[in-house]
C-alpha positions as CSV (number, residue, x, y, z in Angstrom):
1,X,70.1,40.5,129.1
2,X,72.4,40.2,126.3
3,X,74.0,42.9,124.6
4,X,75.6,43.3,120.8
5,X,79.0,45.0,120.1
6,X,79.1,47.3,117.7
7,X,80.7,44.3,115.8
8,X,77.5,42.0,114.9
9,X,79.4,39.2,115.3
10,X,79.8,39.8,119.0
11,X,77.5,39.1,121.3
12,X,78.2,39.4,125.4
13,X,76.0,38.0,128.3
14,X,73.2,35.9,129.4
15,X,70.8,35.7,132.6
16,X,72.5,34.0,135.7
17,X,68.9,34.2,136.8
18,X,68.0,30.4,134.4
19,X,70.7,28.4,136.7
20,X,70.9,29.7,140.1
21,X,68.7,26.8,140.9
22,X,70.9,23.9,138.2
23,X,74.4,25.0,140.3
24,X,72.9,25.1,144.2
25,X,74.2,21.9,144.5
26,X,77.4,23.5,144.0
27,X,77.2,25.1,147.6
28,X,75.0,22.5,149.1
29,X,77.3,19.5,148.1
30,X,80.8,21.5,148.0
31,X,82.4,19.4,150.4
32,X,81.8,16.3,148.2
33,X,83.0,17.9,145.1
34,X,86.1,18.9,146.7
35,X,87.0,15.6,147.4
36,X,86.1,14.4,143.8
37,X,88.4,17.4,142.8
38,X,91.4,16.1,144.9
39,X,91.0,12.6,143.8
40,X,90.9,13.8,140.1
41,X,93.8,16.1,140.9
42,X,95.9,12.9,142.2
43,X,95.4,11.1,139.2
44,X,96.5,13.7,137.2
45,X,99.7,14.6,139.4
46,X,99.9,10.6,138.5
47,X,100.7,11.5,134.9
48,X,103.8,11.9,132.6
49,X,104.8,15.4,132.7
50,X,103.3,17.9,129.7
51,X,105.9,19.3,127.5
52,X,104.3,20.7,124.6
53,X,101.4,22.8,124.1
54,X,98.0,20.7,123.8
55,X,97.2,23.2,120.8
56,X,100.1,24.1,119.1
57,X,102.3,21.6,120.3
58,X,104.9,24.3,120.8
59,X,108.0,23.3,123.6
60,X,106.5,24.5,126.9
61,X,108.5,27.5,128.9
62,X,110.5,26.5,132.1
63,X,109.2,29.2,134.1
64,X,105.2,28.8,135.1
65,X,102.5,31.3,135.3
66,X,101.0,30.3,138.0
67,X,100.9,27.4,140.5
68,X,97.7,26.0,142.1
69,X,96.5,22.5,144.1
70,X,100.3,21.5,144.2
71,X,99.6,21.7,140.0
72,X,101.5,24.2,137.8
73,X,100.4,26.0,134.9
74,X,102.2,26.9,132.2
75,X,101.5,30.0,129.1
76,X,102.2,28.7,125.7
77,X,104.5,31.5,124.4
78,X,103.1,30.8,121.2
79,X,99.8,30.5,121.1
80,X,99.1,31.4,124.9
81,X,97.3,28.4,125.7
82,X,96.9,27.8,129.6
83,X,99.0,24.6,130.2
84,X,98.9,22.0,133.3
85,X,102.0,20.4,134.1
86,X,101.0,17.2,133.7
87,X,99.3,15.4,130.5
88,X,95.6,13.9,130.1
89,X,96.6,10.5,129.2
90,X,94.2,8.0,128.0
91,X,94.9,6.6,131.3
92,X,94.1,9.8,132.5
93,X,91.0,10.2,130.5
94,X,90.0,6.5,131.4
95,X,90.3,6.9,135.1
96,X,88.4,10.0,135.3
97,X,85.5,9.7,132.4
98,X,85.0,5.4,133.0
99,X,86.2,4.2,136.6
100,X,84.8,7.3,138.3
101,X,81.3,8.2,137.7
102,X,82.0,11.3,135.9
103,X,79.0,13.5,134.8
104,X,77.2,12.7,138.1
105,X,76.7,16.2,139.0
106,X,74.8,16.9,135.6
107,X,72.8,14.0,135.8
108,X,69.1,14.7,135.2
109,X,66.7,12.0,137.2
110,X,63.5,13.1,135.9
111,X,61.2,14.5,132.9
112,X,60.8,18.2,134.4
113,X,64.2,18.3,135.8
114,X,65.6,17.3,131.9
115,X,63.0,20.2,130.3
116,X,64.0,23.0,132.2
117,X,67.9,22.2,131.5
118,X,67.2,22.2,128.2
119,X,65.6,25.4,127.9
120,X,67.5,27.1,130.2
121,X,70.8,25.8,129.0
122,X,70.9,24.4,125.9
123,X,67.8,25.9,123.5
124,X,69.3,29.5,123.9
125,X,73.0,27.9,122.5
126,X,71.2,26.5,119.9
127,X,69.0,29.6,118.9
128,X,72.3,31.4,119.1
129,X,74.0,28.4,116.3
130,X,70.8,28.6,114.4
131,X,70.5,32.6,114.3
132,X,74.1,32.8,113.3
133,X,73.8,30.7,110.4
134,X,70.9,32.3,108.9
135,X,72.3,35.4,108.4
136,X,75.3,33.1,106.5
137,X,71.8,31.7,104.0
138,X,71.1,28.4,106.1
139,X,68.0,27.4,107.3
140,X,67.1,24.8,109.7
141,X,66.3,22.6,107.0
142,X,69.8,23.0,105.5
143,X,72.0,22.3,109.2
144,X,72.9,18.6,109.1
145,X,74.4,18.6,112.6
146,X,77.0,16.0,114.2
147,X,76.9,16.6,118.2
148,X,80.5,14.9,119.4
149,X,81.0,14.3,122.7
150,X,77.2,14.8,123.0
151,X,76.9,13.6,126.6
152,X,72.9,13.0,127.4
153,X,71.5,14.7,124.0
154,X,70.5,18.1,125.2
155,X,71.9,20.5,122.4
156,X,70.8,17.8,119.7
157,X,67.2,17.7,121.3
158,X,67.3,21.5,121.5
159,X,68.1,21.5,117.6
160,X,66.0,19.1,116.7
161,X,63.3,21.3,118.5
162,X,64.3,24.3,116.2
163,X,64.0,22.3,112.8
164,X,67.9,21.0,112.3
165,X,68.7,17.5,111.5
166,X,71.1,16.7,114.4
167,X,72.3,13.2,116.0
168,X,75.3,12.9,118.6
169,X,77.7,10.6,119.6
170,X,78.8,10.2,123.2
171,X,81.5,7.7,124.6
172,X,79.3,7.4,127.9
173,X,76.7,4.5,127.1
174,X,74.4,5.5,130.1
175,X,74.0,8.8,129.3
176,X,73.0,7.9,125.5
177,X,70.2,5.6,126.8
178,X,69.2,8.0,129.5
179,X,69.3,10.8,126.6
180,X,67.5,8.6,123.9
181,X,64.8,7.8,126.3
182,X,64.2,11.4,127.3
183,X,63.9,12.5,123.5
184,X,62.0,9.6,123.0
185,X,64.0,9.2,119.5
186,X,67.0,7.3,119.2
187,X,69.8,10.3,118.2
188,X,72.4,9.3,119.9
189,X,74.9,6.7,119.6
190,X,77.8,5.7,122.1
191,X,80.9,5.2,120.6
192,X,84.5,4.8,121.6
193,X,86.9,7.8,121.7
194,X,88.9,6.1,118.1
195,X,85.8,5.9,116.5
196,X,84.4,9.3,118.0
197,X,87.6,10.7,115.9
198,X,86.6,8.5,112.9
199,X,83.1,9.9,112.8
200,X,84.3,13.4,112.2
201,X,86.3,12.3,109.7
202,X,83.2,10.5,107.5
203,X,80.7,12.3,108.4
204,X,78.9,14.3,105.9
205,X,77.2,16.9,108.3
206,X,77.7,20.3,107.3
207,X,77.9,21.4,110.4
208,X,79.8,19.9,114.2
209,X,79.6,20.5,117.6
210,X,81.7,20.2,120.6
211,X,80.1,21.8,123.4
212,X,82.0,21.7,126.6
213,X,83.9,18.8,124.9
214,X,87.3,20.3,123.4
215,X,88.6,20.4,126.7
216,X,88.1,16.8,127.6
217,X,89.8,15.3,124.1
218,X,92.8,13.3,125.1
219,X,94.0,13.1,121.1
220,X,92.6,16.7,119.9
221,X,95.5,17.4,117.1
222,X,94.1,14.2,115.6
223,X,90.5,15.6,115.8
224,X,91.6,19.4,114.8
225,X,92.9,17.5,111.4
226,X,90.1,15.4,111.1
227,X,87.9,18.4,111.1
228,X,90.2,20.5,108.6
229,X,90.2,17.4,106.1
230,X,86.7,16.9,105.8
231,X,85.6,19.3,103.6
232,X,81.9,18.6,104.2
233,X,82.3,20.6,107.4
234,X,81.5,23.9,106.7
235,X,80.6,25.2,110.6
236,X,82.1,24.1,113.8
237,X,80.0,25.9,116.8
238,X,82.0,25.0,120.0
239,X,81.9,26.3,123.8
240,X,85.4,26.0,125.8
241,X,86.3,26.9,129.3
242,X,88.5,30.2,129.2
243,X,90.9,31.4,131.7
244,X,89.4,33.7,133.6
245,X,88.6,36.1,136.8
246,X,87.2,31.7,138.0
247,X,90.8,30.3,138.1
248,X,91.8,33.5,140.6
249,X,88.6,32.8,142.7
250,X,89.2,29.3,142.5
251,X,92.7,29.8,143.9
252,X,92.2,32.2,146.6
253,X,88.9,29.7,148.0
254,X,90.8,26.4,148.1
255,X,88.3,24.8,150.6
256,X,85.8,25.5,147.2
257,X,84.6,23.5,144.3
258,X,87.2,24.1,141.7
259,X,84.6,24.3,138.7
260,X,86.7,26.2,136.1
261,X,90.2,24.5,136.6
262,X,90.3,20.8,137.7
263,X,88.3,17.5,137.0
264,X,88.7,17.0,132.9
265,X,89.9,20.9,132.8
266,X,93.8,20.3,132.8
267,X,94.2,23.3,130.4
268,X,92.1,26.2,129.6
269,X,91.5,28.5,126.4
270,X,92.9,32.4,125.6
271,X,91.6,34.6,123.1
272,X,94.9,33.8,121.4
273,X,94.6,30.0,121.1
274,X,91.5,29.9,120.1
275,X,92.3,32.0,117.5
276,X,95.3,29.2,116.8
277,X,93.4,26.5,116.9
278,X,90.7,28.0,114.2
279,X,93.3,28.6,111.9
280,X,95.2,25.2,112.4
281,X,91.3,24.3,111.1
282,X,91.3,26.1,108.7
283,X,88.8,28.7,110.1
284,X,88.1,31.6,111.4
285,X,85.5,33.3,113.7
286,X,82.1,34.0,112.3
287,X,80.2,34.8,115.7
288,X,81.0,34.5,119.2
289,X,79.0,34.7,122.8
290,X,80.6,35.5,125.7
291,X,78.8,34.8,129.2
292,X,80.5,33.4,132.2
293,X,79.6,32.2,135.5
294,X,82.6,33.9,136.8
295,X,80.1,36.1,139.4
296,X,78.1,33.3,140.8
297,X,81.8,31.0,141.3
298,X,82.6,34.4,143.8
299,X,79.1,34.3,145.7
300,X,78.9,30.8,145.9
301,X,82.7,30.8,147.6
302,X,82.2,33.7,149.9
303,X,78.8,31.8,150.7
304,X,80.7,28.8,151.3
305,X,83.1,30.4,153.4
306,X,80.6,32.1,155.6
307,X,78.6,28.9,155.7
308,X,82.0,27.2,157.3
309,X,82.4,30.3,159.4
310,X,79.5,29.9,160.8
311,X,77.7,33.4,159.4
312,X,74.7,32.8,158.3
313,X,73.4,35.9,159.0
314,X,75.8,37.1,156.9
315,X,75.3,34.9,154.3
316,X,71.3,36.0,154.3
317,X,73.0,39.6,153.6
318,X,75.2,38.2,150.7
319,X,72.6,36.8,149.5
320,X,69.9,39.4,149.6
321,X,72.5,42.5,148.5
322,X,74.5,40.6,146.4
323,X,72.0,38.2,144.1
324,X,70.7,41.3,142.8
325,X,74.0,42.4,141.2
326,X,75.3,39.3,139.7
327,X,74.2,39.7,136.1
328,X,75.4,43.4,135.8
329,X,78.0,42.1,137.5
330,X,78.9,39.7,135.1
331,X,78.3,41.7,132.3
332,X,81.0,43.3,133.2
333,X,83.1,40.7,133.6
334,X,82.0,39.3,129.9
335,X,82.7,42.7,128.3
336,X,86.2,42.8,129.8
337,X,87.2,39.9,127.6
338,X,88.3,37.6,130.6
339,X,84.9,35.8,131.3
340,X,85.1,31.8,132.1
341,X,83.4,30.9,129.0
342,X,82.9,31.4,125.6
343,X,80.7,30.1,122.1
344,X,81.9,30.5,118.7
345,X,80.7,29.5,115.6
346,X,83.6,29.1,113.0
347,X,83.3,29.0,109.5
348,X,85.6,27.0,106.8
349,X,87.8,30.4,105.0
350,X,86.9,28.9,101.4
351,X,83.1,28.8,102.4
């Protein structure tokens, strides 16, 4: 179900179908995850204030965008970067990623549960990484890759399925024994967030990854420059949380998981900073997918609402009229440049 632009290096859409089952926990458990949410959200109200932008480092406006879970938001007038109020601390960072059991809700506690997440989510991003640099004369053989922030190994197994030369690193020990064990090979290896930074900048991987992982970096200036000075990185493929039709939903259903913004997501990607942040690189787009989960965020919410209202006979109608919809839905959505997530493979400008 995905669809090219007339651009080749734009690509829009994927099935919703492959995780309907992954995010049911996401109604089923909402009440839980709320609560995580506010906790999280209490820490970070705990924080110094943010005054510059966490990509261009640009003095933040007075005035917010928007203002949501008693935290404001702020648009980098340079860059357009989506700005919390407050800064993700190391304190922050170590609160949320090592005193609370973070990654919980992705946790995989068995063979064929770990299998179908990594076909369902993670071979088609690395089909996607490995199709895009073909057509730039690599072949599997030739991607060296350097997973950081690599959490329980699924994008390096996937890789390492498809021919590439890939290992990780991961600041959470558990899930590098958990992931190690699955693969049965021993790809990963924990590390501490200052060496996690040193390894980018010695590692002689053509290519690096930070799926989902951007977002989460405390010091990312030092990593951005880290990246641009190694000259053995020639690709970066990364996946960032954008903002999106998910941040109004999440607003307007406050008794609902906030998925998009909250947790480790104290600011969120634009078009614009991304395109910032490549060129403070020194790259610049090669490819991109978009596909969000903006669509199934709105029927889980409304399901969750009719759930609390007591509905469920309306809730058998949502789910019966409006399951059928979500992935021309979301198309849609994707097409319309405002989707909650996006891929991109970059590529160094004197490659």
């Amino acid at each position: 179900m995905c669809t090219m632009g007339n651009n080749c290096d734009s690509k829009y859409g994927k099935s919703l179908d492959d995780i309907l089952s992954i995010k049911s926990s996401f109604i089923s458990s909402n009440d839980e995850l709320v609560k995580e949410r506010e906790m999280q959200a209490d820490i970070l109200k705990s924080q110094k204030k943010r005054e510059t932008c966490k990509i261009c480092g640009s003095v933040l406006p007075s005035e917010h965008l928007f203002f949501t879970r008693d935290i404001p938001y702020f648009e980098c007038s340079k860059c357009g970067h989506i700005n919390s109020g407050y800064d993700d601390t190391e304190d922050f960072a170590a609160k949320l990623y090592i005193e609370q059991p973070y990654g919980s809700t992705y946790h995989e506690a068995s063979r064929e549960t770990y299998e179908t997440r990594l076909k369902n989510i993670y071979t088609p991003k690395a089909e996607f990484m490995v199709e895009t640099l073909k057509k730039e004369g690599l072949e599997c053989e030739d991607i060296h890759l350097l997973d950081d922030g690599a959490g329980s190994g699924y994008f390096v197994e996937a890789a390492s399925r498809l021919g590439c030369d890939a290992k990780g690193i991961e600041v959470s020990s558990t899930q590098v024994r958990f992931g190690n064990e699955m693969s049965g090979k021993e790809n990963l290896t924990a590390v501490s967030g200052a060496e996690a930074t040193q390894f980018v900048k010695d590692t002689k991987c053509n290519v690096i990854s930070f799926i989902g992982v951007l977002e989460h970096i405390t010091n990312l200036k030092d990593v951005i420059d880290a990246v641009r000075e190694n000259e053995n990185i020639k690709y970066v493929y990364c996946s960032v949380p954008m903002f999106s039709f998910s941040v109004i939903f999440e607003d307007v259903f406050r008794g609902c998981f906030n998925r998009q913004l909250g947790g480790g997501h104290t600011h969120l990607y634009t078009d614009s900073s991304l395109a910032y942040m490549a060129d403070m690189m020194g790259f610049e787009k090669c490819a991109s997918w978009k596909f969000g989960s903006d669509m199934m965020d709105l029927y889980r919410m409304l399901s969750v609402e009719l759930e609390k209202n007591g509905n469920k006979g309306l809730n058998g109608v949502l789910h019966d009229k409006f399951l059928p919809l979500l992935n021309d839905m979301q198309l849609l959505v994707d097409k319309s440049e405002f989707a909650s997530e996006i891929h991109m493979v970059l590529k160094r400008k004197d490659s």
